[in-house]
N, C-alpha and C positions, 0 to 999 in steps of 0.2 A: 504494500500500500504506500502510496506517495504521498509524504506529510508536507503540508505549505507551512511558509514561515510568515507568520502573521506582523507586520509592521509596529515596531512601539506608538506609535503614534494612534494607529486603529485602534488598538487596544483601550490607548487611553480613551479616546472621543467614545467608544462603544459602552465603557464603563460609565460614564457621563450621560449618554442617553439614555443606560437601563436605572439609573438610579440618581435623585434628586441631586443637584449640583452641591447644594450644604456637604451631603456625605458622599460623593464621591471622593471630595477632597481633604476630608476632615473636620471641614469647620463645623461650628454648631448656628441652628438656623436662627434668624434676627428677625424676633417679632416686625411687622410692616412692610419685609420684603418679600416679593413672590417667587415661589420655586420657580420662575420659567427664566430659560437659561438664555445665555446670550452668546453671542459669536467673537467677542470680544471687544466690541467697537464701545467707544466710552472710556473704556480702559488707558489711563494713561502711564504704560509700558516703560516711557523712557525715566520717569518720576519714579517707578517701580524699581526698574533698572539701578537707578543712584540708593536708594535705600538700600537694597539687594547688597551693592557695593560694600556701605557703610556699614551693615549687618555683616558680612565677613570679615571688617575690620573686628568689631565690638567684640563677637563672639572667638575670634581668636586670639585675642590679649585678655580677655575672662579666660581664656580654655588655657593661655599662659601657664596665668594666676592661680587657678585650680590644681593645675597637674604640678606647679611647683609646691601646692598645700598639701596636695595628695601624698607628695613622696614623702614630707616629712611627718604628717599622720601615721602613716600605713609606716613609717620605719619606728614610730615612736609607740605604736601598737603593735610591734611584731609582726605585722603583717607584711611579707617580702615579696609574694607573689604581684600584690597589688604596690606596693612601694615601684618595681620592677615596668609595670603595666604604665602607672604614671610618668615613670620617668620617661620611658617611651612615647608616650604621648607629646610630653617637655621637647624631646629632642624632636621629635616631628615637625613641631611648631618651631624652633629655633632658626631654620631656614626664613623663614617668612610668615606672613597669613596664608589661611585656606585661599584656597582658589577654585573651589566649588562643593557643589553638593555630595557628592560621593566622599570625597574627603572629610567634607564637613560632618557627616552622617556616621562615619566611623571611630572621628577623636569623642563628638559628643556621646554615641553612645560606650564607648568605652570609659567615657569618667565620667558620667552617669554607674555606669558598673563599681566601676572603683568606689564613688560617694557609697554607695547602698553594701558595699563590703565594709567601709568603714565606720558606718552609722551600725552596723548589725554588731560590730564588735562593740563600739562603744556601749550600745545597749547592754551588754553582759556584765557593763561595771566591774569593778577592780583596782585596782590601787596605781597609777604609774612611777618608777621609780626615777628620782632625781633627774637623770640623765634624759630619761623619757620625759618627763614636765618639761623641760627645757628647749627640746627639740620638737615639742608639742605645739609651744607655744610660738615660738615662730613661724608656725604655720597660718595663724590665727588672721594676720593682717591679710597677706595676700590671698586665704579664701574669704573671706573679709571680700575682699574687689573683685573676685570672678565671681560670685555666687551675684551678688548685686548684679554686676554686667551682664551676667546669663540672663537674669531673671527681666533687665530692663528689655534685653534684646528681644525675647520670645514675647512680653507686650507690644513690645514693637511691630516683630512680624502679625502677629495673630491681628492689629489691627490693622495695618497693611494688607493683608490676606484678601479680608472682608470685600475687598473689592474685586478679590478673584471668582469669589464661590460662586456666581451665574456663569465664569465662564468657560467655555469649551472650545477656546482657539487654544491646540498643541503647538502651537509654532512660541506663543506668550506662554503657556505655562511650562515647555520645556528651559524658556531662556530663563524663568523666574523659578527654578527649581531650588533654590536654596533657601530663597525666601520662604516658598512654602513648604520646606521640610521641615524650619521653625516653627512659620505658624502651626503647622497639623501639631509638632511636639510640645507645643510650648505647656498647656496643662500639664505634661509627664514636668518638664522643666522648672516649671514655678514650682509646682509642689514639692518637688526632687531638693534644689537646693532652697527651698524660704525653711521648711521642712528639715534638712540635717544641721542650717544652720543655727536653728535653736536647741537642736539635739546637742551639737558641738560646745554650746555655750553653757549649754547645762554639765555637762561632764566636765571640761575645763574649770569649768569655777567650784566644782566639788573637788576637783584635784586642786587646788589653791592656785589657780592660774589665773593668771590677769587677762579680763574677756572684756575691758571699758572699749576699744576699737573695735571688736566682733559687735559687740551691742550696738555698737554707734554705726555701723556699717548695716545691722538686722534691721535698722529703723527704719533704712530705705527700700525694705523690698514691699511694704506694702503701699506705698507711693504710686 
């Protein structure tokens, strides 16, 4: 039997016909607007386009921030596989920013991984020793500024999005694929770091760690 190879692009607009444009794409639907979808026209791409941009800037000096916090967590909790994972991440990033979605898609979900290895260990409580407090807590500032810049980025996108979900030109949501890999994730996101980093603040300050900049920094995520 001869199998055809179905074009990425079909796929996507077929997926979009069979099911309301809100959830083909992720978004969730906006009391006032009508499921009926559009071709893209309206849409202004090139405005898109610069955001898109500057969403690759934000999100890869947050994704910095995080994986240099990650490594000294996850070293200061014994945790080496994810200490490892992060640092990897670090050096990924040290070259430059992302440069698009597939890339994008792989740092973020891997320290997302990381955060949720290291929130699970904190939850077990314990004692850290000297050496550990020490190297704990200078992790504090710099996830401090990625967990913020994550969280500002994914409101960013998710509202930005909003103006995609009627539409079904592949030609615009392939070029703006970055943009809406944020938006679709951004709930996993908000919640992922607003979420560990009061878990963080609460463990640090039962260890006798000084958490006045993680506090001062948790203030902005619900901004």
């Amino acid at each position: 039997m001869k199998l055809h190879v179905i074009p990425a692009a079909l796929v996507l607009v077929s997926a979009a016909i069979y099911a309301s444009p809100s959830m083909a794409f992720g978004f969730p639907s906006i009391p006032g607007i009508s499921g009926s979808a559009s071709s893209g026209a309206g849409v202004d791409v090139d405005s898109l386009t610069k955001q898109q941009a500057d969403l690759l800037v934000t999100v890869s000096a947050s994704l910095r921030n995080l994986s240099n916090a990650q490594v000294a967590m996850a070293n200061a909790l014994d945790l080496k596989d994810a200490a490892a994972i992060a640092q990897s991440n670090g050096d990924s990033l040290a070259a430059g920013d992302l440069t698009g979605k597939d890339q994008m898609e792989k740092v973020v979900e891997s320290s997302v991984s990381v955060d949720k290895e290291i929130a699970d260990k904190i939850a077990q409580g314990g004692a850290l020793s000297s050496d550990s407090k020490a190297i704990f807590a200078k992790s504090l500032v710099p996830y401090g500024l990625g967990s913020v810049g994550m969280v500002a980025a994914a409101k960013k996108a998710a509202n930005a999005g909003q103006s995609l979900m009627h539409t079904m030109d592949p030609t615009v949501l392939f070029k703006l694929g970055s943009l809406l890999y944020v938006a679709k994730e951004a709930p996993t996101l908000i919640s992922s770091f607003s979420g560990d980093t009061g878990h963080i603040i609460s463990f640090a300050s039962a260890q006798g760690i000084d958490t006045s900049q993680l506090k001062t920094a948790a203030a902005k995520l619900g901004d």
